[in-house]
Each structure stands twice: as structure tokens, then as C-alpha cells.
C-alpha positions, 0 to 999 in steps of 0.5 A: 500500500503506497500513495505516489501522488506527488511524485505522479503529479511532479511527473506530469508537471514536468512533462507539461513544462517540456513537452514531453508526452506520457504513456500512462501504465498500470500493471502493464497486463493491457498494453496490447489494447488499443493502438501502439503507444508513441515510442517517443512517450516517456512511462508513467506508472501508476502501478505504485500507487496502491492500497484500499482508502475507504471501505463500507461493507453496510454500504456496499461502497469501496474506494482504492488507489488506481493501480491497486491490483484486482487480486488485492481489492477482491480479496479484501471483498471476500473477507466481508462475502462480497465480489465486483458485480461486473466480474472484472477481466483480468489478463494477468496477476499485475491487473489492476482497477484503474486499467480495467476502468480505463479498458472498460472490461467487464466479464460474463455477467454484464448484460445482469449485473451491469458494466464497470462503467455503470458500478463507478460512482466517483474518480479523482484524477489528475488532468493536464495541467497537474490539477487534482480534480474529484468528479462524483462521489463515494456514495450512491445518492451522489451524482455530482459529476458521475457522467465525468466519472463515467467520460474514463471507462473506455478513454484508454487513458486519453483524458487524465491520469486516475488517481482514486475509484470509488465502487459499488460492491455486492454480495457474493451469490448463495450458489451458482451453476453451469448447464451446458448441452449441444447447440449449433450456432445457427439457433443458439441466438434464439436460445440464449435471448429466450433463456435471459428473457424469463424470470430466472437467476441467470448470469452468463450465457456463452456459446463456443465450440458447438455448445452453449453455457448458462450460469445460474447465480443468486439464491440456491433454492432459485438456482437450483428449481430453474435447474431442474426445469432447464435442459442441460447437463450440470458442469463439475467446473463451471466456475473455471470455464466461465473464468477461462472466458472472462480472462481469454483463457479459453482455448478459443483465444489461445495464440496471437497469429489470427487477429482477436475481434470483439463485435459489440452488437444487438444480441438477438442479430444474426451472426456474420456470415465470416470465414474463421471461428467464433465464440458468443458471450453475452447471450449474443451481444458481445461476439468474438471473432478470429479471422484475418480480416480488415476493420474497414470490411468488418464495421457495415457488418458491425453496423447491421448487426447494431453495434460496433467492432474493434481489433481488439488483439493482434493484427496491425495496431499502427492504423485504427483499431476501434470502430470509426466514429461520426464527424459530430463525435469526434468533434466531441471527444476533440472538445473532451480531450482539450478541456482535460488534456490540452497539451495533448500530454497523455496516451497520444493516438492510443485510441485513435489516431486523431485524438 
């Protein structure tokens, strides 16, 4: 447990001072995220700056330092029974809160349980000109701010230096369970939306390799009558499949030669008809796609299907790599980027190459 703010604010005075641009990094487990960092930009480390700050059980309210590693906060949450409902990705031990908020990353249960985006309710950060700022809260009534707060989950970094989060936390659930049984892809669309439509504690509905997963989570007489109504074979270790799938651990991700697309698109659109393999999460609103293929070709797919596509491992990441966006956005984001960053000091062209 360490505070480095001075010493991370000091970085960023200095930097202003000469110019100098700043790749800002955690843990270092996401750095194939985004576009190639500048290798001009000198390295600014969060990953010292460390340790839980505030935490309310009752409350259900915890606030850590940005570069507190995910092992380190869901340990100090188990010890009171309680988890991070977004179920947080992690991509090595080094993972750590304020990365995950920056990326975005939520796991398996996100069409249930909610985003990561949608579990802050207050950042402080650093901006461009070495000012300590605090947007929202550390409870939940407050809202101050918490679309600021909100403006960091997915900014790869882009609009400041986060110091502090704030989050909801939740119980852990009573009991869970996988089913799994055969499926062709060609109907398990229908399937998974038909499921996530009743009443019933599911949390996680993924199709791969000619089978479908449901997970059921919350309390155990709940789970375990929907079970017994549900088709499906009970998996002796659904837990650590479902952990293969929010870490791409899974053997659907193994390698780096085939480029890794992430398709976010409306869950009950049909599958793009491609050439390579594809793994469903998310009962079809989160689509993982490994094929050589360009970004150009694959957004009129993405945007048939209502949604977006990113290159999201892998490939050429000297071009774009996140979905294009509209002359009106990209016009706000360029206001965005000034008001927080007008030296353009932080993770340069990281996310696109115009911001």
C-alpha cells in the first residue's frame, strides 16, 4: 500500500513544462489494447500507487488507489462475502482497477449485473495541467459529476491520469451453476435471448465450440428449481470455464497469429456470415471473432448487426483499431480531450489516431 501522488503529479508537471508526452501504465497486463503507444512517450506508472482508502461493507461502497491490483481489492471483498458485480477481466496477476476502468472490461455477467462503467460512482484524477480534480462521489445518492466519472471507462487513458475509484460492491451469490448441452450456432441466438428473457437467476450465457453455457447465480433454492426445469447437463467446473472466458483463457483465444475481434452488437442479430471461428458471450451481444480480416470490411457488418467492432488483439495496431466514429463525435471527444488534456500530454493516438 503506497500513495505516489506527488511524485505522479511532479511527473506530469514536468512533462507539461517540456513537452514531453506520457504513456500512462498500470500493471502493464493491457498494453496490447488499443493502438501502439508513441515510442517517443516517456512511462508513467501508476502501478505504485496502491492500497484500499475507504471501505463500507453496510454500504456496499469501496474506494482504492488506481493501480491497486484486482487480486488485492477482491480479496479484501471476500473477507466481508462480497465480489465486483461486473466480474472484472483480468489478463494477468499485475491487473489492476484503474486499467480495467480505463479498458472498460467487464466479464460474463454484464448484460445482469451491469458494466464497470455503470458500478463507478466517483474518480479523482489528475488532468493536464497537474490539477487534482474529484468528479462524483463515494456514495450512491451522489451524482455530482458521475457522467465525468463515467467520460474514463473506455478513454484508454486519453483524458487524465486516475488517481482514486470509488465502487459499488455486492454480495457474493448463495450458489451458482453451469448447464451446458449441444447447440449449433445457427439457433443458439434464439436460445440464449429466450433463456435471459424469463424470470430466472441467470448470469452468463456463452456459446463456443458447438455448445452453449448458462450460469445460474443468486439464491440456491432459485438456482437450483430453474435447474431442474432447464435442459442441460450440470458442469463439475463451471466456475473455471466461465473464468477461462472472462480472462481469454479459453482455448478459443489461445495464440496471437489470427487477429482477436470483439463485435459489440444487438444480441438477438444474426451472426456474420465470416470465414474463421467464433465464440458468443453475452447471450449474443458481445461476439468474438478470429479471422484475418480488415476493420474497414468488418464495421457495415458491425453496423447491421447494431453495434460496433474493434481489433481488439493482434493484427496491425499502427492504423485504427476501434470502430470509426461520426464527424459530430469526434468533434466531441476533440472538445473532451482539450478541456482535460490540452497539451495533448497523455496516451497520444492510443485510441485513435486523431485524438
Amino acid at each position: 500500500m503506497a500513495d505516489t501522488l506527488k511524485q505522479l503529479q511532479e511527473q506530469v508537471l514536468q512533462a507539461r513544462t517540456s513537452g514531453q508526452k506520457l504513456n500512462i501504465v498500470g500493471g502493464g497486463s493491457k498494453a496490447f489494447l488499443g493502438r501502439d503507444a508513441d515510442p517517443d512517450a516517456s512511462t508513467l506508472s501508476v502501478g505504485e500507487h496502491t492500497g484500499v482508502i475507504d471501505y463500507h461493507p453496510v454500504e456496499l461502497v469501496l474506494t482504492v488507489r488506481a493501480g491497486t491490483p484486482l487480486q488485492e481489492i477482491e480479496a479484501t471483498l471476500a473477507e466481508q462475502g462480497q465480489v465486483l458485480h461486473f466480474e472484472p477481466p483480468r489478463f494477468g496477476t499485475s491487473a489492476t482497477i484503474g486499467g480495467t476502468l480505463a479498458c472498460n472490461l467487464s466479464g460474463p455477467a454484464r448484460p445482469w449485473s451491469g458494466s464497470v462503467r455503470d458500478q463507478v460512482l466517483g474518480v479523482r484524477l489528475l488532468n493536464g495541467k497537474g490539477e487534482h480534480l474529484r468528479f462524483g462521489g463515494q456514495v450512491m445518492k451522489n451524482v455530482a459529476g458521475y457522467d465525468v466519472s463515467r467520460l474514463q471507462a473506455g478513454a484508454l487513458g486519453t483524458l487524465g491520469v486516475m488517481t482514486e475509484i470509488s465502487l459499488k460492491v455486492m454480495p457474493k451469490p448463495a450458489a451458482s451453476l453451469t448447464l451446458v448441452q449441444e447447440m449449433g450456432m445457427d439457433e443458439v441466438i434464439h436460445y440464449m435471448n429466450s433463456r435471459a428473457a424469463e424470470p430466472k437467476p441467470i448470469t452468463g450465457a456463452c456459446w463456443v465450440d458447438g455448445k452453449v453455457y448458462l450460469r445460474l447465480s443468486g439464491a440456491r433454492s432459485a438456482v437450483e428449481a430453474t435447474a431442474e426445469k432447464w435442459t442441460g447437463e450440470v458442469m463439475p467446473q463451471g466456475d473455471t470455464f466461465w473464468q477461462t472466458v472472462r480472462d481469454l483463457q479459453h482455448d478459443f483465444f489461445a495464440g496471437n497469429d489470427v487477429p482477436l475481434w470483439r463485435f459489440s452488437v444487438g444480441s438477438t442479430a444474426a451472426t456474420p456470415e465470416l470465414e474463421g471461428k467464433w465464440l458468443i458471450d453475452w447471450a449474443g451481444a458481445q461476439r468474438w471473432y478470429r479471422g484475418a480480416a480488415e476493420l474497414g470490411d468488418l464495421e457495415p457488418l458491425a453496423r447491421a448487426a447494431g453495434g460496433q467492432v474493434s481489433l481488439f488483439r493482434g493484427g496491425d495496431r499502427s492504423g485504427e483499431v476501434m470502430h470509426s466514429q461520426p464527424e459530430a463525435l469526434k468533434a466531441i471527444q476533440r472538445r473532451l480531450k482539450n478541456a482535460f488534456d490540452p497539451d495533448n500530454l497523455f496516451n497520444p493516438g492510443r485510441l485513435y489516431s486523431w485524438l
